[in-house]
C-alpha positions as CSV (number, residue, x, y, z in Angstrom):
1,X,27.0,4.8,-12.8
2,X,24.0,6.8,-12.7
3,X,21.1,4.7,-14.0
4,X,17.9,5.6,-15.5
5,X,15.3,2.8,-15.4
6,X,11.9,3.8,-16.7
7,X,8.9,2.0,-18.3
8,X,4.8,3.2,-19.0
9,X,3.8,0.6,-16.3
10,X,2.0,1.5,-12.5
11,X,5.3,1.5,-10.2
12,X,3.8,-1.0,-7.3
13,X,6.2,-3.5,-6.6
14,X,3.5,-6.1,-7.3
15,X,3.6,-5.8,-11.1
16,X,5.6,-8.0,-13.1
17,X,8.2,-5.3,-14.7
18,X,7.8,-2.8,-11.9
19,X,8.5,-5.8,-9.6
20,X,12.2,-6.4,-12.0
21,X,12.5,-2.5,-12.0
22,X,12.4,-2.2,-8.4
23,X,14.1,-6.1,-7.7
24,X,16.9,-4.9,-10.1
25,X,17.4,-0.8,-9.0
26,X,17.6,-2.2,-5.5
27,X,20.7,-4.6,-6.1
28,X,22.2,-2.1,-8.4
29,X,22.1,0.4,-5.6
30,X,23.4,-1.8,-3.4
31,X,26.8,-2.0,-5.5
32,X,27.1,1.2,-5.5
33,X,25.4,2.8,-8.6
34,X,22.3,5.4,-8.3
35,X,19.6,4.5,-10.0
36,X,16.1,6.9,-11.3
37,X,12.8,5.4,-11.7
38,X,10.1,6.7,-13.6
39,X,6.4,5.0,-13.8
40,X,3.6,5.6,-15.9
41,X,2.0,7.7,-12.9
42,X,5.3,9.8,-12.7
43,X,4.5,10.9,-16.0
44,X,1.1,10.5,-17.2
45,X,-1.6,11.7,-14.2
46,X,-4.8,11.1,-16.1
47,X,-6.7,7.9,-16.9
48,X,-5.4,5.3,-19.6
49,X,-5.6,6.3,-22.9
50,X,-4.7,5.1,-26.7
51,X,-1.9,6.5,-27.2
52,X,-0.5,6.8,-23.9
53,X,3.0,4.2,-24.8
54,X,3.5,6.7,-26.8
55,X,3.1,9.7,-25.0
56,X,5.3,7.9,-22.1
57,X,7.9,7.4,-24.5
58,X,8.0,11.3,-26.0
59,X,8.6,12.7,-22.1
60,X,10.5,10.3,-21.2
61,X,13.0,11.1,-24.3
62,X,12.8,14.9,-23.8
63,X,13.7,14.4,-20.0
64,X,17.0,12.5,-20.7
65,X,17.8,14.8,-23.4
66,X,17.2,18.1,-21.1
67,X,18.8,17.3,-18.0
68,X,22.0,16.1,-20.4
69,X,24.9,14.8,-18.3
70,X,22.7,13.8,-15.7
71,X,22.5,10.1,-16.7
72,X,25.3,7.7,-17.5
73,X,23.0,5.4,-19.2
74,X,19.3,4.9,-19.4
75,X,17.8,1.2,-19.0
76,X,14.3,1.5,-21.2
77,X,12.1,-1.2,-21.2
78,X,10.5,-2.1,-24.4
79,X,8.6,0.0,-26.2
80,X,9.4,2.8,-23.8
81,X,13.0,3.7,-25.7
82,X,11.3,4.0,-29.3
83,X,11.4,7.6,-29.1
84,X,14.7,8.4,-27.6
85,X,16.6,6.2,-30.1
86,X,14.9,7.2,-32.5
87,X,16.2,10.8,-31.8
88,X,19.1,9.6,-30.5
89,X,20.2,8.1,-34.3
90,X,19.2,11.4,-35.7
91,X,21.7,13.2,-33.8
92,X,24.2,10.5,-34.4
93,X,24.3,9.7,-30.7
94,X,26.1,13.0,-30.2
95,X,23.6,13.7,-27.5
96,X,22.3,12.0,-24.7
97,X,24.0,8.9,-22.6
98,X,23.7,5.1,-24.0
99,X,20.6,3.3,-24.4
100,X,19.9,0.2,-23.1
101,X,16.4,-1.6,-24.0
102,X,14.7,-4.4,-22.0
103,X,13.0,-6.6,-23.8
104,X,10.6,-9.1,-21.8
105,X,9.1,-11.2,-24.3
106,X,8.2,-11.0,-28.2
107,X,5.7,-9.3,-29.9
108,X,5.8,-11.4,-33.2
109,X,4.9,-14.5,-30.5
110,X,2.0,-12.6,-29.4
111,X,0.4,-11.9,-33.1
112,X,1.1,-15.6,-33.6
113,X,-0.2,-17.1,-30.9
114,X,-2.6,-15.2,-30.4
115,X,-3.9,-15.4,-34.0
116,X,-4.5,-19.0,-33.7
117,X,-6.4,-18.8,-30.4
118,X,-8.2,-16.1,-32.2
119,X,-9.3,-18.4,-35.0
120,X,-10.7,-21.0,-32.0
121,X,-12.8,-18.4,-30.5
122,X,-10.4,-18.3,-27.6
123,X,-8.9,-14.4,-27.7
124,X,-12.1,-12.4,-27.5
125,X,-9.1,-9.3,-27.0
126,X,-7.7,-10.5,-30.3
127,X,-10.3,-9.6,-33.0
128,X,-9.4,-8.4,-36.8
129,X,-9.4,-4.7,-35.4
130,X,-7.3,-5.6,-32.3
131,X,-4.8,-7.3,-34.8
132,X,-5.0,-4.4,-37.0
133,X,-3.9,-1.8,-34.5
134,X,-1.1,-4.5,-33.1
135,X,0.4,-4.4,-36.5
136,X,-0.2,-0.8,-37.5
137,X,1.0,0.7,-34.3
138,X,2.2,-1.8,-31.4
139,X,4.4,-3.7,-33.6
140,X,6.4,-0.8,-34.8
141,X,7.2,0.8,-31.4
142,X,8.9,-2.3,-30.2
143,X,10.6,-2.7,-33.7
144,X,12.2,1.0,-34.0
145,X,13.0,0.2,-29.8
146,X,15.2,-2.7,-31.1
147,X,17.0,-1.3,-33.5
148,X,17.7,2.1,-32.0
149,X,18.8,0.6,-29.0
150,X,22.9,0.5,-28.3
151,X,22.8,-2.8,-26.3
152,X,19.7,-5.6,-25.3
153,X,18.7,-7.2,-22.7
154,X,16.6,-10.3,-23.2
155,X,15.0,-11.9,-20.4
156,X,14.7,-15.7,-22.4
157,X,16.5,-16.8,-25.0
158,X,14.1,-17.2,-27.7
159,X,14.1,-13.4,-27.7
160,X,17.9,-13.3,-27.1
161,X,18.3,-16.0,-30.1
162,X,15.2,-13.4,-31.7
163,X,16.9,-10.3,-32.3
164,X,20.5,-11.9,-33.8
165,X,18.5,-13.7,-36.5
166,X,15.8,-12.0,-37.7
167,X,16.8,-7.7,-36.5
168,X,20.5,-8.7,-37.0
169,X,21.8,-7.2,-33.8
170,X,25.1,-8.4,-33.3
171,X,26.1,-10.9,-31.0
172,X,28.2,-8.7,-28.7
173,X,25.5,-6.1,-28.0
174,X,22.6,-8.9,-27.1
175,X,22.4,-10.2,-23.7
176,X,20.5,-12.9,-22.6
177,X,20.0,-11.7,-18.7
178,X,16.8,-13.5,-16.6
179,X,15.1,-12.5,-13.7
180,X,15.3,-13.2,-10.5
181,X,14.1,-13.9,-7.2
182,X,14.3,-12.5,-3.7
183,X,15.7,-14.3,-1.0
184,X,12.6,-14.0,1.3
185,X,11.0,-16.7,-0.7
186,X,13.0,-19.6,-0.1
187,X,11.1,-21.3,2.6
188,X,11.1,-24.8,3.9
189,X,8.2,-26.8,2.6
190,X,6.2,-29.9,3.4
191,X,4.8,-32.6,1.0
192,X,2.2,-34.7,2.9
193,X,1.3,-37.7,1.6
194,X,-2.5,-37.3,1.2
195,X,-3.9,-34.2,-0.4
196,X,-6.6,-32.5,-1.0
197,X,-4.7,-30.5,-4.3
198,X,-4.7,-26.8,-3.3
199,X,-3.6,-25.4,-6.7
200,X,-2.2,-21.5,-7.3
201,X,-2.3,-19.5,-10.6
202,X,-0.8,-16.1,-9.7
203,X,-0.8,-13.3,-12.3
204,X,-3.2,-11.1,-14.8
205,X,-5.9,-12.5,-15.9
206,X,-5.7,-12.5,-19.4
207,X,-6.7,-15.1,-22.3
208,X,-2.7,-15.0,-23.5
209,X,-2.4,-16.5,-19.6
210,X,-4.1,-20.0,-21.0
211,X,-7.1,-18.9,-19.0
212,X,-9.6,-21.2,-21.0
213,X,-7.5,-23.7,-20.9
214,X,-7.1,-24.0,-16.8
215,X,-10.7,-23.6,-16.9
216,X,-10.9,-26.7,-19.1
217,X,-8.6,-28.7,-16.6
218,X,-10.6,-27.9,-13.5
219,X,-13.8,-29.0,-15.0
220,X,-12.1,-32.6,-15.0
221,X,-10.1,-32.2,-12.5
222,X,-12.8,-31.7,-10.0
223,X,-14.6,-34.6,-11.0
224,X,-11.6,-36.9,-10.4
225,X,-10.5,-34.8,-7.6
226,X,-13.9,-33.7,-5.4
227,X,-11.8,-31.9,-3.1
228,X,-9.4,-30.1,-5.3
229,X,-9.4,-26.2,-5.0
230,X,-8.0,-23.4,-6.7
231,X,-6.7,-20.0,-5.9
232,X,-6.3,-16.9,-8.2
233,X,-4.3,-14.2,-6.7
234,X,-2.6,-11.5,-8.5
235,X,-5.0,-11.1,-11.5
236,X,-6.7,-7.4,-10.3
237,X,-9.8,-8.2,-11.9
238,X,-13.1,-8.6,-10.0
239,X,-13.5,-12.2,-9.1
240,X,-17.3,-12.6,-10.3
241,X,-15.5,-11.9,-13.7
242,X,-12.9,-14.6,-12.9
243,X,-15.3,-16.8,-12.0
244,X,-17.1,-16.6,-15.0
245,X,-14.9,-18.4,-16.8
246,X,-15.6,-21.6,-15.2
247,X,-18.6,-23.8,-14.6
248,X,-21.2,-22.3,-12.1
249,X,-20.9,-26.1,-10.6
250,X,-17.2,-25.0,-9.6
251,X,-17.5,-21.9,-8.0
252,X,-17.6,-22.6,-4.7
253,X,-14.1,-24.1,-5.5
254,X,-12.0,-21.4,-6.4
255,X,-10.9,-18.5,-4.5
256,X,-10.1,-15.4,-6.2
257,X,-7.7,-12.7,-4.4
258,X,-7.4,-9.7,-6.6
259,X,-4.6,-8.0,-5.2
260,X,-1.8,-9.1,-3.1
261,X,0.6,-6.9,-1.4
262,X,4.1,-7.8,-2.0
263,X,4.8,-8.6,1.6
264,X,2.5,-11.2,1.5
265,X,3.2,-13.3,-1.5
266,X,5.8,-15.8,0.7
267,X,3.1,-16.7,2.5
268,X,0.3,-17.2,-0.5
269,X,3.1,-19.7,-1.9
270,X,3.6,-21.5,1.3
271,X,-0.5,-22.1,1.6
272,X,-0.8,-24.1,-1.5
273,X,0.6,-27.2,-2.8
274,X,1.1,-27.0,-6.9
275,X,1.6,-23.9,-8.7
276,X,-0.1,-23.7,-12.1
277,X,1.0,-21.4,-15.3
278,X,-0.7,-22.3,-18.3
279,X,0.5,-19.3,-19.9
280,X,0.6,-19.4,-23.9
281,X,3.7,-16.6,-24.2
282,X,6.0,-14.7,-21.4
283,X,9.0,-13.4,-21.0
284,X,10.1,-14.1,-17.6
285,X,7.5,-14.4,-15.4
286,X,8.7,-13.8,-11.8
287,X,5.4,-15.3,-10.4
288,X,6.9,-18.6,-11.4
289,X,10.5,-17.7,-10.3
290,X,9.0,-17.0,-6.7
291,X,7.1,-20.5,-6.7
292,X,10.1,-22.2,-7.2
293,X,12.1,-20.6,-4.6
294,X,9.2,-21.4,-2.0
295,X,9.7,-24.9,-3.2
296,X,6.3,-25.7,-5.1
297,X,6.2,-28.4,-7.4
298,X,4.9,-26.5,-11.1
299,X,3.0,-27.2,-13.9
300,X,4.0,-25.2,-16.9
301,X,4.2,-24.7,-20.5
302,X,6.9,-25.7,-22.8
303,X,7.3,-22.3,-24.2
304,X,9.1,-19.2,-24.2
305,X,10.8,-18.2,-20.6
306,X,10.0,-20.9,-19.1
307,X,11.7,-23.9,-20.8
308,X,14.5,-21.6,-19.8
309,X,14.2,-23.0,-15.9
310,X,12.1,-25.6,-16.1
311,X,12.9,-28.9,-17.1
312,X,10.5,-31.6,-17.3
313,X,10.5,-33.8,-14.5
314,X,13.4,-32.8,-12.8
315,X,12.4,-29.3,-11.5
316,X,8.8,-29.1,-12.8
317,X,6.5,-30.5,-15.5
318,X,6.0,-28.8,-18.8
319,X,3.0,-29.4,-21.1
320,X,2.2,-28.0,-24.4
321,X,0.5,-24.8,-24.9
322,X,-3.4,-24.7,-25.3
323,X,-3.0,-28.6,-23.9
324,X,-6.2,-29.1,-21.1
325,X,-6.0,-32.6,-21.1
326,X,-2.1,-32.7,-20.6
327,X,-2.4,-30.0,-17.9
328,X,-4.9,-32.1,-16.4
329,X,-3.0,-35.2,-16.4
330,X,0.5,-33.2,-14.9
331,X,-1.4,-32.2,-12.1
332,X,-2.9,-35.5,-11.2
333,X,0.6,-36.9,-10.9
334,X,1.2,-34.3,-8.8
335,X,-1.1,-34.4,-6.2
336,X,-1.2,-38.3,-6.2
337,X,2.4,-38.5,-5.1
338,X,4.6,-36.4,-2.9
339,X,7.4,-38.5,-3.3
340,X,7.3,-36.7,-6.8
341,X,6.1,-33.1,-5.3
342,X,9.1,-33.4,-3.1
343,X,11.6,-34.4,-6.0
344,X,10.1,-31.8,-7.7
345,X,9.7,-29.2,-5.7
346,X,13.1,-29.3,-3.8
347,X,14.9,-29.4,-7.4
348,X,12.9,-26.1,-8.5
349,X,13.7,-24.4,-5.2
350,X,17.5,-25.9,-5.6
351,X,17.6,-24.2,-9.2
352,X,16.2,-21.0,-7.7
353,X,18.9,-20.2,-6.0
354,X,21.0,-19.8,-9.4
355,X,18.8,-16.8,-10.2
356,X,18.9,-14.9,-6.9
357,X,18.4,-11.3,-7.6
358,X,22.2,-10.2,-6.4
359,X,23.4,-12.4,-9.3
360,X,21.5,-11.0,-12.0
361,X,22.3,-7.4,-11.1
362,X,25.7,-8.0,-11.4
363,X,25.4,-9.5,-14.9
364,X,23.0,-6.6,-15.7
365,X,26.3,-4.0,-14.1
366,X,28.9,-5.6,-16.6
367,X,26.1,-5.0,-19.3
368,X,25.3,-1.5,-18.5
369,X,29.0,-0.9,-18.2
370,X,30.1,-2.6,-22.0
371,X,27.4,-0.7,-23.5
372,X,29.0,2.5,-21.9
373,X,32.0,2.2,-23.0
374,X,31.0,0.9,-26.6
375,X,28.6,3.5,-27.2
376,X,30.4,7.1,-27.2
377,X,30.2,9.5,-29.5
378,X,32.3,8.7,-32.8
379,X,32.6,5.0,-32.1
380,X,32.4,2.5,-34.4
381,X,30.6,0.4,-32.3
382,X,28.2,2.6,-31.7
383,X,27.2,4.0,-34.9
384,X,26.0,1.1,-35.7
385,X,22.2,-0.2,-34.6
């Protein structure tokens, strides 16, 4: 096959869908199949603007549709494929090769969660005109990307379960595929038996991310544990701005790395003993995929992706969303016992090994390959949304 995969994010490998795009290209090449990428910076050379999703997704569409024949299908991650299906059902699919949308996570979970942490005072990036321009604009682009699209891929199953019930996509063109992880980061660990807790948040730092609420849980944390400490990596914001979040008193506490390269993330894992993701929505998020695999106990929330590979207290320990004090109480059990950071740990790095990138490609080639052969011009199948 010969693969487009394109979506309006930076193409470093250190992002979280650039990171699947590359993960995902690379296995695919491996079995064969050639595979296109195409980044926000391939496209758009300027600084971020408004309306730049949208921009993405026009080029992006006249590109397949002018170098016709040169794709057998085209992978789009959501909203990127609004466009192209969109034209794509106005020409009765006569022109242009099979689309295939991505779909990480949910945008109707975003407005709702989102809305609520907004009526706490908790989603300063969530205010009436923010929710406005979600529902007038956002919303839409990842709605006509669903229901252009020939065939889904869902990376959890709330979306998987998502688009059957309430977009009525049929069951036969929605595929629940998950990420996956790299073999690189399945390293052997050690669980001492006193700690001084070296916890790990790895990602953007966003208020969707449960931000306030880890900032909540370290305030008590550090009173019951003088010596905890806690590192953000990933988040590529300035770490004064991090650190703002949290008591001045706890500053000299947390160490905040901006960026990571790629290469390096094995060993951040292997330098800390409990990973924790108090995130309020994902999709998939590969951050907690690669703690796994490196053995790290977690701390989690029951929600979306991740109920999808964690399960409480046998590969991790899930709390409810926008939960401090039950975040604060997982993570004490944690660092007071490694007989249950070893159970833990060694179960999530055992599960890991289910969701090795190699796998995952291969479900994502059978994909690729139904929606093919369901989706040429004048079939049934394919006439249909």
């Amino acid at each position: 096959m010969r693969i487009l995969m394109a979506s309006c994010v930076p193409g470093r490998r250190e992002g979280g869908v650039a990171g699947v795009i590359h993960n995902l290209g690379q296995e695919l090449e491996r079995l064969g199949h050639t595979v296109e990428y195409v980044f926000r910076e391939d496209v758009l050379q300027e600084s971020p603007r408004r309306f730049d999703g949208l921009r993405f997704a026009v080029l992006v569409a006249a590109r397949i549709l002018r170098e016709k024949g040169k794709y057998s299908v085209v992978n789009l991650h959501a909203p990127t494929g609004f466009v192209y299906g969109l034209l794509r059902r106005a020409l009765r699919r006569k022109h242009g090769p099979p689309y295939v949308m991505t779909l990480h996570g949910l945008e109707e979970r975003r407005r709702h969660v989102m809305r609520r942490e907004a009526e706490k005072g908790k989603a300063w990036n969530f205010a009436l005109q923010n929710r406005l321009w979600h529902r007038l604009y956002h919303q839409p682009t990842f709605r006509f990307s669903i229901q252009t699209a020939d065939g889904a891929i869902c990376l959890n199953r709330e979306t998987w379960s998502y688009l059957q019930l309430r977009y009525d996509r049929d069951a036969e063109r929605v595929w629940y595929v998950p990420n996956g992880v790299e073999g690189r980061f399945f390293l052997p660990r050690e669980f001492p038996p006193r700690l001084a807790p070296r916890l790990l948040y790895v990602g953007t730092w966003l208020d969707q991310r449960g931000t306030y609420y880890l900032s909540q849980a370290l305030q008590v944390l550090s009173e019951k544990l003088p010596e905890i400490r806690l590192t953000v990596a990933g988040c590529f914001t300035d770490p004064l701005e991090v650190k703002a979040a949290f008591d001045s008193s706890l500053h000299s506490q947390i160490h905040v790395i901006p960026f990571v390269p790629a290469a390096d993330m094995p060993a951040l894992y292997a330098g800390h003993d409990i990973f924790v993701f108090p995130s309020l929505l994902e999709g998939m998020p590969l951050a907690l995929l690669e703690a796994m695999a490196t053995g790290m106990p977690v701390v989690t929330t029951e929600t979306c992706g991740m109920t999808d590979v964690v399960e409480h207290e046998v590969n991790g320990l899930l709390v409810s969303p926008a939960n401090a004090p039950a975040l604060v109480q997982a993570i004490l059990r944690l660092a007071v016992s490694a007989e249950l950071r070893k159970q833990l740990g060694q179960a999530a790095q055992a599960t890991m090994r289910r969701y090795t990138w190699d796998k995952v490609a291969r479900k994502v080639e059978k994909v690729l390959a139904l929606v093919m052969e369901n989706g040429k011009p004048g079939s049934n199948g394919n006439e249909r949304a």
